[in-house]
GUSEVEX-53117 format. One record per residue (C-alpha): x, y, z; residue in one letter. Coordinates in steps of 0.001 Angstrom, whole numbers, plus 524288, in hexadecimal, padded with zeros to 5 digits. Each point is the difference from the previous one (the first is absolute). Layout:
REM residues N
XYZa/...
//
This chain:
REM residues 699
800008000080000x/80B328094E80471x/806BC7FDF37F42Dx/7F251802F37F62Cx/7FE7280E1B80869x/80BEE807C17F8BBx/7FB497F96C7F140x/7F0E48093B804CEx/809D280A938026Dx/7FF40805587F14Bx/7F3317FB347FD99x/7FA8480A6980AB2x/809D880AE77F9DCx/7FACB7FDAE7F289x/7F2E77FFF8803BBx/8011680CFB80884x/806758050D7F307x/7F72B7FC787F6B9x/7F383801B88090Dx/7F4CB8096E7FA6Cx/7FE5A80D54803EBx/7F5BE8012680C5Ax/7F56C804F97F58Ax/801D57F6EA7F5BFx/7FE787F3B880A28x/7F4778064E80463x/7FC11800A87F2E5x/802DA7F1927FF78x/7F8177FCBD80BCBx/7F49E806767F92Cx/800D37F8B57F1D4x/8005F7F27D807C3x/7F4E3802ED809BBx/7F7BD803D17F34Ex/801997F5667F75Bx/7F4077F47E7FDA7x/7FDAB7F4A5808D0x/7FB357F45D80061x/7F98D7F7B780B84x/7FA987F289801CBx/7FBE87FB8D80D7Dx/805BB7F25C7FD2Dx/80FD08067780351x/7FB6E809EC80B69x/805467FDE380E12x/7F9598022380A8Fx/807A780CAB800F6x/7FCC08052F7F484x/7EEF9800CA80438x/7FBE3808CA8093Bx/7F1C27F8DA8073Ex/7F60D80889805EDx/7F5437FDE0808D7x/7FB447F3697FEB3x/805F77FB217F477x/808EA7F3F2800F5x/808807F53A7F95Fx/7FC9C7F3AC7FE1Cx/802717F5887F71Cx/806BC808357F6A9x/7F42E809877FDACx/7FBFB80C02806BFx/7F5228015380950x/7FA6280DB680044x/7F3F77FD9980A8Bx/7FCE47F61680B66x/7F67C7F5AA80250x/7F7218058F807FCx/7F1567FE7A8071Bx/7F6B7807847FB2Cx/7FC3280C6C80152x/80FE1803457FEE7x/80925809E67F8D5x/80C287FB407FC4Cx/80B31808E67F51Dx/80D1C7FD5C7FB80x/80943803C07F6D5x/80C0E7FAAB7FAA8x/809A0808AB7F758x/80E5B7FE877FB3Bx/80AAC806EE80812x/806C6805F97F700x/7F99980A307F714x/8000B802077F286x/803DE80A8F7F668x/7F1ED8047E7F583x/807CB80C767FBE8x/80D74801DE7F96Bx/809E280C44805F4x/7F72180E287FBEDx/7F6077F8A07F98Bx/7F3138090D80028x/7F6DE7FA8E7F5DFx/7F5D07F4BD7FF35x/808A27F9B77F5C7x/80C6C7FFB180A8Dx/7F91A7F6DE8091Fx/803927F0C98003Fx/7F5D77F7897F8F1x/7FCAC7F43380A7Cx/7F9DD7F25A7FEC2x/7FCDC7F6BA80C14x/7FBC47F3717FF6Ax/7FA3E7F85B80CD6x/7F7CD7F51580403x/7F75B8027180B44x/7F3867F812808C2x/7F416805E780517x/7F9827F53B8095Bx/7F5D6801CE80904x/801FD7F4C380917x/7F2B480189806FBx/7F7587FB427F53Ax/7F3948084E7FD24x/8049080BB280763x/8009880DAB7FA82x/80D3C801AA7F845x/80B03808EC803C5x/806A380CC37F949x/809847FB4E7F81Fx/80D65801A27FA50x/808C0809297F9A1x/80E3A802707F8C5x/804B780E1980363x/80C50808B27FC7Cx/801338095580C6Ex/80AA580B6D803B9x/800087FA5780D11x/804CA7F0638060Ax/7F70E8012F80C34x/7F309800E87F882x/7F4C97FBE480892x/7F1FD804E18022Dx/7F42E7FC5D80338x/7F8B77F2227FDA9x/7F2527FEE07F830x/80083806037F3C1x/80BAE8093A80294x/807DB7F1497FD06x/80ADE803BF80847x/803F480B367F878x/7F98480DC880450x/7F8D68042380CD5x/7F19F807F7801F6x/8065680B607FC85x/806277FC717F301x/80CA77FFD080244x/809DF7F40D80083x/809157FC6180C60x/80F538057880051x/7FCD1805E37F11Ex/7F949808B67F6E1x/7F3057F82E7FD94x/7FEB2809F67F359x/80CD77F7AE7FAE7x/7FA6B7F3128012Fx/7FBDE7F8577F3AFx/7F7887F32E802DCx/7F9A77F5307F864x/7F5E07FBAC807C7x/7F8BC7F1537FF99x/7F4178031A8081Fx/7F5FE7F627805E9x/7F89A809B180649x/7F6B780AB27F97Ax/8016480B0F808F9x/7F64A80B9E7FE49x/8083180910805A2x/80AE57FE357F558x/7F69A7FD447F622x/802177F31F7FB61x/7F9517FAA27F53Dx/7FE937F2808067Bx/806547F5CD80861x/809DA7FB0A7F5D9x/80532808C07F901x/80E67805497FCDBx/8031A80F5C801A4x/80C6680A1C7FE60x/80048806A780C87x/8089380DCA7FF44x/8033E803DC80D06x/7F3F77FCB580524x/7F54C7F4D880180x/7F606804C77F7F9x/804E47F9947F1F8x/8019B808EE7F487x/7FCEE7F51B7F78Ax/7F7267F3FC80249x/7FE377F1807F847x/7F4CA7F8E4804BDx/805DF7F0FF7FE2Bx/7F4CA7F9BF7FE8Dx/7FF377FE917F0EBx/80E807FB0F80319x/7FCF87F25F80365x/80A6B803F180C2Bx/7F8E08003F80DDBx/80A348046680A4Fx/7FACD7F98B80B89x/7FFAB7F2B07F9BCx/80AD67FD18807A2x/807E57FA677F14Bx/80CD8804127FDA4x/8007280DA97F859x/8093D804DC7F7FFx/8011F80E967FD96x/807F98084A7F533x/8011280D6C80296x/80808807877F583x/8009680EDF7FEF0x/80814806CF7F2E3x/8018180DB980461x/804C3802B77F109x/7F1A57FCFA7FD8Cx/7FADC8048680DA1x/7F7F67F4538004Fx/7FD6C7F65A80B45x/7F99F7F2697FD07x/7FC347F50980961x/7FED47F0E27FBC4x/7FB4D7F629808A5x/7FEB77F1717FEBCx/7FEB37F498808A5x/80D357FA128004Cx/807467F86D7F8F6x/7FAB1805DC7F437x/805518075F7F7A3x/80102810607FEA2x/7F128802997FA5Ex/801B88073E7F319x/7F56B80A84805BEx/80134808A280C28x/7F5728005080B1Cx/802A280DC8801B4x/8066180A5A7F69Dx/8009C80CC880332x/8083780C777FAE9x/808868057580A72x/80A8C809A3800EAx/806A97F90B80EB8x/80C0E80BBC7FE14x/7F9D98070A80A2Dx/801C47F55480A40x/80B2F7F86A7FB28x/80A738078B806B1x/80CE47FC458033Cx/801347F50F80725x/7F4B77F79D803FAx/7FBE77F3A98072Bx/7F9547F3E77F8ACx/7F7DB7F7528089Bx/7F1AA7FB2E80280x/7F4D18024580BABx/7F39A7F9C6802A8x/7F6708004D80B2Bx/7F2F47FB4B80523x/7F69E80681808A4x/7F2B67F992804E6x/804A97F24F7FAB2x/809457F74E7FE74x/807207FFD57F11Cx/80DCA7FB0C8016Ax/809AF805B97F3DEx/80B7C7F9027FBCCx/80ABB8055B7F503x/805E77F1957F989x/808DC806CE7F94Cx/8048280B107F9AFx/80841806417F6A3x/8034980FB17FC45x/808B2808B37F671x/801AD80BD17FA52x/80408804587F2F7x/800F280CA37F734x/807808067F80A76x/804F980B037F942x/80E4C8007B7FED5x/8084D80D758085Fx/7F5BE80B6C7FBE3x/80830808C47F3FEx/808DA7F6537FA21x/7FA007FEE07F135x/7FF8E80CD07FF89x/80CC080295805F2x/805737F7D67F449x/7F8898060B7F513x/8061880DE9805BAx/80D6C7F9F57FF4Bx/7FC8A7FC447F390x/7FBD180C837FA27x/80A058072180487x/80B557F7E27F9B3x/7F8BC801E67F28Ax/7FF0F80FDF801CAx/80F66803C4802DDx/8081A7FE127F515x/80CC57F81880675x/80C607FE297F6E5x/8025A7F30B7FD2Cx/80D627FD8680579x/7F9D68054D80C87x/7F45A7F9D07FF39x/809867F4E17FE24x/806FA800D480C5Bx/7F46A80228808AFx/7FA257F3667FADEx/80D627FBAF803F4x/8010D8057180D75x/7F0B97FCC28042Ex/804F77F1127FAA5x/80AC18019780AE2x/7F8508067280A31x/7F5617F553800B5x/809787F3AC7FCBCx/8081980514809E6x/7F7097FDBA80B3Cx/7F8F57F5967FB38x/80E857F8427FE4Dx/80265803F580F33x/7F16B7FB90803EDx/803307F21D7FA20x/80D117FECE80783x/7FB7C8042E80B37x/7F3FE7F7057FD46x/80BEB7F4D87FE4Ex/808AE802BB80B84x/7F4A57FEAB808A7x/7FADE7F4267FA95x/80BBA7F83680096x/803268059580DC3x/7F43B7FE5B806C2x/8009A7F1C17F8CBx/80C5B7FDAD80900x/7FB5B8071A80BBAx/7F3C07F5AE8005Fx/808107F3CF7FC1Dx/809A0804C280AE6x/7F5E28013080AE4x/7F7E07F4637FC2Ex/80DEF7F800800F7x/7FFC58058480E09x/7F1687FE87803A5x/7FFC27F35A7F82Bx/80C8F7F9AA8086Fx/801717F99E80DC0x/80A7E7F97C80651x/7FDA67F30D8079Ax/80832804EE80B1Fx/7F3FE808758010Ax/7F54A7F65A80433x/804A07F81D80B6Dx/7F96B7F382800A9x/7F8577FE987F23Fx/809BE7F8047F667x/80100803AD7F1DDx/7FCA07F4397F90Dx/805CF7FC697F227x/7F5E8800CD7F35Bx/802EB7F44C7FC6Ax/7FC6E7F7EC80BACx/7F241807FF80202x/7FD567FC487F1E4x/803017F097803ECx/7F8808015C80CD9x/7F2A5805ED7F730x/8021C7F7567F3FEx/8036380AB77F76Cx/7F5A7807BB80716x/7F5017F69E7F965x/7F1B2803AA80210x/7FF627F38C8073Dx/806598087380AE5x/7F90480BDE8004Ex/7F9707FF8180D64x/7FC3680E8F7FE38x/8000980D237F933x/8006180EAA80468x/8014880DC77FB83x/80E7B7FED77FEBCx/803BF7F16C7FC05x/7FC847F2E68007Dx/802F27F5D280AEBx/805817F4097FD8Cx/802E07F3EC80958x/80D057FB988002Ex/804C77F2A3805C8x/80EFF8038080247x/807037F14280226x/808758015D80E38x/808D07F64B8088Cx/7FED07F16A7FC8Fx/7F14E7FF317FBC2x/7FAA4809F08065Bx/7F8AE80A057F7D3x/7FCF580E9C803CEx/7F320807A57F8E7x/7FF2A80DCB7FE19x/7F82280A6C7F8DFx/807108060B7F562x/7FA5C80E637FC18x/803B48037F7F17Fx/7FD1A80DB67FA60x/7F8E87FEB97F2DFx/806CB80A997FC85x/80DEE801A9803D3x/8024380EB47FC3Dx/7F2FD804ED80482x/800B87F8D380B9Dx/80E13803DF80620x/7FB11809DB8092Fx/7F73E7F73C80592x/8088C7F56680124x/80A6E807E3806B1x/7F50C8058E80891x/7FC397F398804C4x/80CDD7F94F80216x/8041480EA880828x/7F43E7FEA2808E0x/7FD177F1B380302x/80E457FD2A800CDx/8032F805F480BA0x/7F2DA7FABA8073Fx/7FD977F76280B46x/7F2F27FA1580289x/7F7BF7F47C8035Bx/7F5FB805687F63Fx/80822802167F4B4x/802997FA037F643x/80E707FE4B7FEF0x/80A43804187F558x/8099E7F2987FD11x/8087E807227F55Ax/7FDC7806CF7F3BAx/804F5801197F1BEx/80212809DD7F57Cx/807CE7F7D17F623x/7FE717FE2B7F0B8x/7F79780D4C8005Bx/7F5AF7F8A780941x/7FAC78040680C2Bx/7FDC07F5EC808DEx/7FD368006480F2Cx/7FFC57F0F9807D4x/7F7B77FF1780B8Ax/7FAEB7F68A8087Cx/7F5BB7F8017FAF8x/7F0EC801B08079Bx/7FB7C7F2407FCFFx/7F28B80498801D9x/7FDF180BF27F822x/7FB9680CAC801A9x/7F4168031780834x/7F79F805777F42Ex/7FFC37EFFE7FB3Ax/7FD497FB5D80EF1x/7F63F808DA80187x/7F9B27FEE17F36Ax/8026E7F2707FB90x/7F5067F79680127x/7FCE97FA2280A1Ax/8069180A638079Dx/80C2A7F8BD80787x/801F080B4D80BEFx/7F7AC7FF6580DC4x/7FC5680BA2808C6x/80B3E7FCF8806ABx/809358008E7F3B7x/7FA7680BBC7FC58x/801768065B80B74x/80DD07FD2580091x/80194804077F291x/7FAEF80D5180513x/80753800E680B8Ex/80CCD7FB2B7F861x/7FFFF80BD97F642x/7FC89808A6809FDx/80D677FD78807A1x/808B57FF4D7F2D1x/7FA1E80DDA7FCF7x/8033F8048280C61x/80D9D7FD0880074x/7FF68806857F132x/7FB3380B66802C3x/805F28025280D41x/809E37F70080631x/80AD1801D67F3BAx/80A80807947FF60x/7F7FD805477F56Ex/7F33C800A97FBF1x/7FAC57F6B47F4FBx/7F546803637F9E4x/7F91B7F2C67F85Ax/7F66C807527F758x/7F9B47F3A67FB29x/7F9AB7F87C80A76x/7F6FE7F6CE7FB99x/7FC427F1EC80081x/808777FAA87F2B0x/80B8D80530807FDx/7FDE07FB0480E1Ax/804457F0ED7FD0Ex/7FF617F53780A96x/8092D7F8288046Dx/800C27EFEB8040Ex/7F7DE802A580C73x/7F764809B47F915x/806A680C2E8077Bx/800B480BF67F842x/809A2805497F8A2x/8021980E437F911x/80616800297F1F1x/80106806E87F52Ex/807F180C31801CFx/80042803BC7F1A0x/7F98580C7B8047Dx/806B98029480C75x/805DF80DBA8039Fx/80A4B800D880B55x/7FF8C80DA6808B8x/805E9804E380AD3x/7F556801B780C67x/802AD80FAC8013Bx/7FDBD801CF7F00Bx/7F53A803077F9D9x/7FA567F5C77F5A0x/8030F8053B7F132x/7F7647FFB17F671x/800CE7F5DB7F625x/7F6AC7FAC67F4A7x/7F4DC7F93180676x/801997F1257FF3Ax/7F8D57F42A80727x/7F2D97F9EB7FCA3x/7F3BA8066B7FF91x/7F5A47FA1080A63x/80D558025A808E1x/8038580CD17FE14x/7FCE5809D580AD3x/7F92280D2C7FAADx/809EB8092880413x/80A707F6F57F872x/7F94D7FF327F322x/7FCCC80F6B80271x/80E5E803C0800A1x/807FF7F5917FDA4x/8079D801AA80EC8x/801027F36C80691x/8006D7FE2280D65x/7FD757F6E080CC1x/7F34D801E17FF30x/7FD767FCE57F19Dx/805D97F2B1803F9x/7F780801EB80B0Dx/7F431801487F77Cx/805347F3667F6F4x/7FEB07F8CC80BB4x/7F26A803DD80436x/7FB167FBF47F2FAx/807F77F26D80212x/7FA747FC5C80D72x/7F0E3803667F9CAx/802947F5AA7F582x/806227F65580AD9x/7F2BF8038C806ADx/7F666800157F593x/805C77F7C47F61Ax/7FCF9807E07F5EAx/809DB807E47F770x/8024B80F9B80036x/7F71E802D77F557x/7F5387F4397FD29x/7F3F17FDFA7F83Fx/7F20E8007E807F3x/7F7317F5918020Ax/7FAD97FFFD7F38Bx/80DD87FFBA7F965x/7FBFC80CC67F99Fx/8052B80C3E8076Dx/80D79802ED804CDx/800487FF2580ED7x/80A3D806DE8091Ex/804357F8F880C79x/803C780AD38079Bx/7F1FB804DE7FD5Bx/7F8207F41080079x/807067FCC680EDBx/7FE058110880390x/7F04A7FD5A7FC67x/7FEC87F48580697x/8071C8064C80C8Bx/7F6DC80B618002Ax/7F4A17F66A7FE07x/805247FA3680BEDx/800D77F2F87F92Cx/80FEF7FEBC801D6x/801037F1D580190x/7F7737FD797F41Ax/80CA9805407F868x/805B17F24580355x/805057F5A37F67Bx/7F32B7F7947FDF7x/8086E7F4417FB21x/806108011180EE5x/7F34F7F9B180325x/7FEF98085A80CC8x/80BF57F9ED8067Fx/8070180A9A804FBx/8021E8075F80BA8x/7F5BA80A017FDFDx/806B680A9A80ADCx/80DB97FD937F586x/7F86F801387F4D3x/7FA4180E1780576x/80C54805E280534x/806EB7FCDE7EF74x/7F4DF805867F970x/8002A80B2280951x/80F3E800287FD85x/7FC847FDC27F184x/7F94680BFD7FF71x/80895808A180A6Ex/809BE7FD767F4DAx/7F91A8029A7F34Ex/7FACB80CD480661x/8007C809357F3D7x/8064580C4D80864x/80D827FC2380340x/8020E805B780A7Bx/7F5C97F91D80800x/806447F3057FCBBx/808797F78580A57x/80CFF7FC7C80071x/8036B7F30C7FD66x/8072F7FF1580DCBx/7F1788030C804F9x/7F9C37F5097F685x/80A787F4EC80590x/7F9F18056280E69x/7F3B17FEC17FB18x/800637F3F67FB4Ax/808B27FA1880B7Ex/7F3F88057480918x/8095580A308066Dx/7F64E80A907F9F9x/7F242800D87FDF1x/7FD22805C37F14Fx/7FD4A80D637FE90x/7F2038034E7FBC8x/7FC408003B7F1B1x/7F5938088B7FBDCx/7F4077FC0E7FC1Bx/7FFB9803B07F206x/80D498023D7F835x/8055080C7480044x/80369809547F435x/80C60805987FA23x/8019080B857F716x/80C41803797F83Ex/804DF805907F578x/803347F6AC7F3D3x/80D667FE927FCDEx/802D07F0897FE9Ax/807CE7F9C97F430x/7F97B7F3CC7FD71x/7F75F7FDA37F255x/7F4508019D7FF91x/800A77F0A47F90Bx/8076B7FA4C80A5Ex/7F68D805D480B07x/7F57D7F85B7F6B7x/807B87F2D47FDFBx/804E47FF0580E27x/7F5138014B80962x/7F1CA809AC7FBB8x/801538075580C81x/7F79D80DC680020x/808D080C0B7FE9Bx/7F6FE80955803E0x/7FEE580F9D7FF86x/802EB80B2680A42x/7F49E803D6804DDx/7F5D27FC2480BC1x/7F8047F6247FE4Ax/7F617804C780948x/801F280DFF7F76Bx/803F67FDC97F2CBx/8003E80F117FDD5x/808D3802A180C24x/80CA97FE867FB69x/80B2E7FA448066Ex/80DB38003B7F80Ex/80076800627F100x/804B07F1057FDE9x/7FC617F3A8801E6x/7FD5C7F6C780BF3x/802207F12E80069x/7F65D7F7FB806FFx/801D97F2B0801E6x/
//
């Protein structure tokens, strides 16, 4: 590394040298912020939406209002963080404003059948991120008074899909599509019912929404999905938006429901601009340069040598731009083969007690790592089990972890050898040796002859008693512990979970898998990283900001010693086999119905002790409380659960946390891994009270 720092030396004088001029990188700054985009909900992070009031995330689509009782009001809004250029640098006119087109599949259900329907739904461009009003027919977007939350309500252009004929906005009827200009009385109305579309069907709608501002025309096309783009709008109307397409603005949709229950759901969506007009002045900057060559008469020997000297005065710079373009390239090229040589590398006289074991003899012990061997799989690697031949006849079996992908993988590997190396536990899993030859990655522990506790528990017929299970409980609980506070330093698992917690000959449990681990000293601060872990596990504050901490694991666990309870997995179908069900929510309902012990494992066939089974549900949901800050420490659990402490109470019904969004994961991943509810920042009680401008996670 030492010896990369002087090569950076000239890179930083060149590019002080050759740096624009305060004015022209301003100038810069401008032409990039006001240049098209293009957005499709399929790539967005979690980060990159802002949720409002009682909007939410689940399964991959966006919730905009709740499932309530009737009478009810319910609004929520969901728009993308970062805002997006309509207007080039100095444009004034109609013609200098971005054409747009947005595409998006939305639901309109009414889940109490024969009930009266709802408001509806709309796409909006507003000058303002924390647009929210009132419910009914406002839809989220304006108050009594006309004007919209935090924003000009005079700027805000809406497309409205309304299920609800309100007098007082005069709507033509109760399904019908409008253009609402900065206010909720539509400017233009299609009745839909010479469409064939009925919005509160409950199908699967697609809508097109295109506006040409070179033709100051906006069109809407709707169709039930997956057809395609109708050939004939639903709505057409002639439009001049210049007026309130300025600057910068923020894409995103509302709906709400007043009255009655109508629950709104956005599939998917895509959005982009185009026509952007280029920096205002430049044809006719070149036409002027043009004309004015043609009018002076220039002798041609000096006409010569100017075309001469401009030659030189643009090669010239452009010759130094590739260069310097060069010399960086191949530096930084070293700098980050140098450090990954030194991140990449570890000595053996590091890691006292682990062996490093040879490729060859790993690759004897797994029979060329043949499926036959697999004995399991996770997020980093595949596990193998090996059968290593010892003294005389005797034979020794461990499990051999292999990254799938050796050059993805390194970090992780050398994360996990770092942390479990150097620990001592009953309820560990322990680290036999390792090996990084022939461009593998290979770690060698001892082999759990009887799995992981996500196939005992799940397996049929189940093969763990009460008394397993609570030992299982009470086992984590003291490995954690020593984790989180009886180290030298801190280590934080950040993947807790039943696939990871494997069991040993005498079905005692053991902690694994510290692909994701993070070491820390005890008088730091966590960093933040990018969130990883499973969804169903992840604690709300984690997946908010990506910081991990004790009690993330803390929450991990909760979420564990429900499933050891319940028998039933973090997120679960009903019943019926229809509707996702969360555990954490299902146990919280039960508890407030004061029906706790019904929460038990029905294939336990009532034998269990019925005081242990309260006090780990009630330690179950201590855990998986949603506010941090109210959860124990593991050193309290292991007292708990050694009857040195009586629980602490758990409310009734599950409290609520508001925050701002800010997390990193997909909005795919959220989707594939669990269908947990990400849900808006506002009361639930008072969906027009606002709380903070993001996002809250309730599990």
């Amino acid at each position: 590394m030492a010896a990369a720092v002087p090569r950076l030396l000239p890179l930083l004088l060149l590019l002080t040298l050759t740096a624009p001029p305060a004015a022209a990188a301003a100038a810069l700054a401008t032409a990039a912020a006001a240049k098209n985009v293009s957005i499709d909900s399929a790539t967005l992070s979690f980060a990159d939406l802002t949720l409002l009031g009682d909007s939410f995330l689940r399964n991959g689509s966006v919730g905009l209002t709740r499932d309530t009782g009737v009478p009810s009001s319910s609004a929520g809004s969901v728009l993308c963080t970062q805002p997006v250029a309509f207007r080039g640098p100095n444009a004034t006119d109609a013609t200098a404003v971005a054409s747009f087109a947005a595409r998006f599949s939305f639901v309109i259900d009414n889940p109490n059948a024969g009930a009266a329907g709802g408001d509806g739904i709309a796409f909006f461009v507003s000058p303002g991120r924390a647009t929210l009003g009132a419910t009914g027919g406002y839809l989220g977007l304006f108050n009594s008074s006309g004007s919209a939350k935090n924003g000009s309500a005079a700027a805000i252009v809406a497309v409205e899909f309304d299920t609800m004929a309100n007098p007082e906005f005069a709507d033509t009827s109760d399904n019908h599509v409008g253009l609402d200009l900065g206010s909720p009385v539509s400017v233009a109305v299609a009745d839909l019912a010479a469409s064939g579309i009925d919005l509160r069907s409950g199908n699967l709608t697609t809508a097109w929404i295109d506006y040409r501002s070179a033709d100051r025309r906006l069109e809407v096309f709707l169709s039930y999905a997956p057809a395609p783009k109708p050939k004939r709008p639903v709505l057409s109307v002639a439009v001049d938006l210049s007026p309130y397409l300025n600057g910068a603005m923020y894409v995103g949709f509302s709906a709400s429901t007043e009255g009655s229950t109508q629950q709104h759901t956005i599939k998917e969506w895509t959005f982009q601009t185009f026509d952007l007009p280029s920096t205002a002045n430049s044809s006719s900057f070149e036409s002027n340069a043009t004309s004015n060559s043609s009018d002076q008469a220039v002798p041609t020997s000096t006409a010569h040598h100017k075309r001469v000297g401009l030659a030189l005065g643009i090669l010239g710079p452009v010759a130094l731009a590739v260069a310097f373009v060069f010399f960086a390239w191949v530096s930084i090229r070293k700098l980050i083969q140098l450090t990954a040589r030194n991140d990449g590398a570890f000595s053996p006289e590091l890691l006292k007690g682990p062996r490093k074991f040879s490729y060859k003899e790993l690759s004897a012990a797994t029979k060329g790592f043949h499926a036959s061997r697999v004995v399991g799989k996770g997020a980093f690697g595949t596990v193998y089990k090996a059968a290593m031949p010892g003294a005389a006849t005797t034979t020794t079996t461990y499990a051999v972890k292999r990254s799938t992908q050796a050059h993805q993988s390194r970090s992780e590997f050398v994360a996990e050898l770092s942390v479990i190396a150097c620990l001592r536990h009953k309820n560990l899993v322990q680290l036999e040796g390792w090996c990084d030859d022939k461009g593998e990655l290979l770690l060698v522990y001892e082999y759990m002859p009887n799995g992981s506790l996500d196939r005992a528990l799940y397996g049929e017929p189940c093969t763990l008693s009460w008394p397993q299970r609570y030992t299982v409980a009470a086992g984590i609980a003291s490995v954690l512990s020593y984790l989180h506070q009886e180290c030298e330093q801190r280590v934080i698992h950040r993947d807790i979970k039943t696939s990871n917690i494997l069991l040993d000959g005498n079905l005692s449990p053991r902690l694994g898998d510290f692909g994701l681990a993070r070491l820390m000293d005890h008088n730091k601060s966590p960093v933040s990283t990018l969130t990883a872990g499973t969804m169903g596990y992840l604690a709300p504050e984690y997946l908010q900001s990506g910081k991990a901490t004790e009690q993330t694991d803390v929450f991990s666990y909760g979420v564990v010693v429900l499933e050891v309870c319940c028998g039933r997995r973090p997120i679960d179908k009903d019943d019926s086999g229809g509707k996702n069900v969360n555990l954490v929510d299902w146990v919280w309902r039960l508890h407030g119905e004061d029906r706790l012990i019904e929460a038990a494992d029905a294939r336990l066939a009532g034998e269990f002790d019925r005081d242990e089974m309260l006090r780990l549900l009630l330690v179950g949901l201590s855990c998986a409380n949603p506010n941090c800050e109210e959860r124990p420490a593991m050193r309290r659990v292991v007292q708990i659960l050694n009857r040195e402490a009586e629980p602490a109470p758990v409310p009734r019904k599950k409290p609520l946390l508001v925050f701002s969004s800010s997390a990193s994961m997909k909005l795919q991943e959220i989707a594939f891994s669990c269908g947990d509810d990400v849900r808006g920042g506002y009361s639930v009680a008072n969906p027009t009270s606002p709380k903070s401008e993001g996002g809250d996670i309730e599990r």
